[in-house]
N, C-alpha and C positions, 0 to 999 in steps of 0.2 A: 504494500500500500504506500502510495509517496503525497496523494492528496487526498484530504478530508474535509468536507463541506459541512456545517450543520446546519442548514434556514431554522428557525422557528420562532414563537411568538414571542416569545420571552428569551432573556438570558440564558446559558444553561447556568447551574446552580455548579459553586465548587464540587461537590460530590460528582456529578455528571462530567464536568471537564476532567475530572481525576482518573475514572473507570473508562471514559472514551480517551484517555492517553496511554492508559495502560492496556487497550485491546489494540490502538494503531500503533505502536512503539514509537519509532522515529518519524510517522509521517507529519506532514504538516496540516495542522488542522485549523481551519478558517473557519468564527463564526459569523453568522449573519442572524439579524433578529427580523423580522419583519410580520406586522401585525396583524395582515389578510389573514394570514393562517388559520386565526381563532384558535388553534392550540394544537400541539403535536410537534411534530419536525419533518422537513424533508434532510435526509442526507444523501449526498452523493461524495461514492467515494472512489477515486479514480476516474472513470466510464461509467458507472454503475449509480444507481437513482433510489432510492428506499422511499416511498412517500409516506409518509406515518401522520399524516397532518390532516387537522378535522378538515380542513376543504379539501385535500385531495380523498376522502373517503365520501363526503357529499358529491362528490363531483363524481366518485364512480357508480355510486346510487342512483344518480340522476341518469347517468347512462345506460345502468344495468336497467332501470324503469322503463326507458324509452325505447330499449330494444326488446321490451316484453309486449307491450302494445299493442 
């Protein structure tokens, strides 16, 4: 792993910063807070995208809805 992204609503809290440094060891990890989210986080780390954030889980409800229709 060489880069680490965190979006999320808030802060992460010391405890969070501590146990996401100790699963990337050396990589570099960049946070970002931003408040659309309403809560969760997105991480991307590398290439790779985790969406864990209350509007990416609205947002696949709303889809998974519309293709049942």
């Amino acid at each position: 792993i060489a880069n680490v992204t965190v979006v999320s609503a808030s802060p992460l809290t010391a405890a969070a910063r501590v146990i996401l440094e100790e699963v990337t060891h050396v990589a570099d990890i960049h946070e970002v807070v931003d408040d659309r989210l309403i809560g969760g986080a997105v991480i991307r780390v590398d290439d790779r995208r985790i969406d864990g954030s209350v509007t990416g889980t609205l947002m696949r409800l709303k889809q998974k809805l519309y293709t049942e229709i």
